[in-house]
LOPA-837713 format. One record per residue (C-alpha): residue number from 1; residue in three letters; x, y, z. Coordinates in pm, 1 decimal, m for minus. Last residue first. Layout:
REM residues N
[pt NUM,"ALA",[X,Y,Z]];
...
//
This chain:
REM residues 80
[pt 80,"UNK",[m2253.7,m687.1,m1887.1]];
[pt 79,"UNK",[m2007.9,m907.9,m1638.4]];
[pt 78,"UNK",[m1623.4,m820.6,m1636.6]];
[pt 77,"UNK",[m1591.3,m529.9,m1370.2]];
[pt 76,"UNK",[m1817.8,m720.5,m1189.7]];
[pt 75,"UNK",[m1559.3,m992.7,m1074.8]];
[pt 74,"UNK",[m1273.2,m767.5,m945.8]];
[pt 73,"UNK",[m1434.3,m713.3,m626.0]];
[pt 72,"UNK",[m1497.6,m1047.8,m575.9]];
[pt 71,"UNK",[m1144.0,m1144.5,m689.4]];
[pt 70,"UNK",[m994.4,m949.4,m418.8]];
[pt 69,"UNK",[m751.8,m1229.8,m315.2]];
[pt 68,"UNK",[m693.8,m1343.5,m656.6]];
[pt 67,"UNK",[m618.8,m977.7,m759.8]];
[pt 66,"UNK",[m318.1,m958.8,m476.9]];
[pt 65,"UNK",[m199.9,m1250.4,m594.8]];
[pt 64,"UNK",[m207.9,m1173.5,m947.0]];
[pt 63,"UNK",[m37.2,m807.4,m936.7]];
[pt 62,"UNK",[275.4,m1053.2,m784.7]];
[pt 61,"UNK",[254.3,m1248.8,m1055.1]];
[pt 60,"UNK",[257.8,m921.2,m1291.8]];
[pt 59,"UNK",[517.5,m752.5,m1095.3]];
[pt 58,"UNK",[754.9,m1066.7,m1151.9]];
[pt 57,"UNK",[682.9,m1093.9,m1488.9]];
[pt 56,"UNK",[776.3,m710.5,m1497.0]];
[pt 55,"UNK",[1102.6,m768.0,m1357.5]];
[pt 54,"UNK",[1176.0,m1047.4,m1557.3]];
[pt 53,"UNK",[1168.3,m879.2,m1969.1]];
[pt 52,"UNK",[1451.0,m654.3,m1857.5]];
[pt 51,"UNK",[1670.9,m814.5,m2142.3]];
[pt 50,"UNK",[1401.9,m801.7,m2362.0]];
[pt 49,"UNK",[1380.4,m402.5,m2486.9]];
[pt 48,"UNK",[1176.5,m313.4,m2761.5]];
[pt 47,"UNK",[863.1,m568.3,m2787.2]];
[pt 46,"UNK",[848.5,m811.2,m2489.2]];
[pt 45,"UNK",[1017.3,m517.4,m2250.9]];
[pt 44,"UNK",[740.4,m250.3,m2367.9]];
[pt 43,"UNK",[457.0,m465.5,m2410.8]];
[pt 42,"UNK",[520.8,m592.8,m2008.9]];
[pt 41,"UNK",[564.8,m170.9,m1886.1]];
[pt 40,"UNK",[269.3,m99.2,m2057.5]];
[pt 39,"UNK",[68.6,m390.2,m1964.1]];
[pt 38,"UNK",[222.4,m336.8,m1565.7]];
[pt 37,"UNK",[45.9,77.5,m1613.0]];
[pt 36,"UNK",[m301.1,m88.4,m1705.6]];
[pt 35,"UNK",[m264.5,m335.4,m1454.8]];
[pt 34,"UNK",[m185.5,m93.3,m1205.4]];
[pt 33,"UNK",[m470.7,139.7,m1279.1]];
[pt 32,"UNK",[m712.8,m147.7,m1227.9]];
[pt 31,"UNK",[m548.5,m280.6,m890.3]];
[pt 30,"UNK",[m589.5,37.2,m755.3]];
[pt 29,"UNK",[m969.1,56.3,m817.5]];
[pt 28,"UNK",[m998.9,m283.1,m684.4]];
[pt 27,"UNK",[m793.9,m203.2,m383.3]];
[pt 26,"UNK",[m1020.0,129.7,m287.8]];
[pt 25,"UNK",[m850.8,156.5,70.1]];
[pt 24,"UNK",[m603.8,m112.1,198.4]];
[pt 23,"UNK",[m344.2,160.7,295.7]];
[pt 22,"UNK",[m77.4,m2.4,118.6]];
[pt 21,"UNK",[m290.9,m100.0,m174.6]];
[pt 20,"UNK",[m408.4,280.9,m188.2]];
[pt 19,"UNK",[m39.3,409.6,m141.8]];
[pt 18,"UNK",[46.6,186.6,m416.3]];
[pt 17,"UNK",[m207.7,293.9,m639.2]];
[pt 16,"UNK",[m159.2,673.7,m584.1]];
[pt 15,"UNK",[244.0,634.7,m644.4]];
[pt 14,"UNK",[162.2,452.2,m959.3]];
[pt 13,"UNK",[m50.2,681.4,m1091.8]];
[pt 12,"UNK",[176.5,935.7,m982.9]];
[pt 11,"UNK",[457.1,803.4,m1191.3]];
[pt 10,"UNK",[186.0,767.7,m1470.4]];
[pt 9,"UNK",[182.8,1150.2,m1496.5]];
[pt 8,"UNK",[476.4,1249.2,m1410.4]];
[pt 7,"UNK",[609.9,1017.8,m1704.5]];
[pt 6,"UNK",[337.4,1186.9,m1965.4]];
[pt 5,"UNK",[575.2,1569.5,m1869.4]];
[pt 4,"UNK",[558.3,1586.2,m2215.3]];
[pt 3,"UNK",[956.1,1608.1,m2241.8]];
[pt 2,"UNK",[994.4,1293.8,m2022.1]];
[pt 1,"UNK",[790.6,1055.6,m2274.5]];
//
């Protein structure tokens, strides 16, 4: 993970998401790449490491009231 540089990678994923929910620019797009990056870090706790199995629960709520607010954006993402 830190040899192939991959951790640089989704580091500045989530540095470029966070800026862009800061900012309030491109939310659903943000929201996207952080709940590809919060599956990650959720499989990773539930299958190797479950001791630090509540700080992504807690990311994942609070990914979920952010989405539930933008819900309309978030919507066509899921229709055909």
């Amino acid at each position: 993970f830190f040899r192939s540089h991959w951790v640089q990678f989704v580091d500045g994923v989530e540095l470029i998401s966070g800026l862009l929910l800061l900012a309030n620019r491109y939310v659903a797009l943000a929201l996207v790449t952080l709940i590809a990056v919060i599956a990650n870090i959720l499989w990773f706790h539930l299958s190797m490491q479950l001791a630090g199995l509540p700080a992504p629960l807690i990311l994942l709520a609070l990914w979920i009231v952010v989405a539930r607010r933008h819900r309309a954006s978030l919507l066509p993402l899921l229709t055909k």
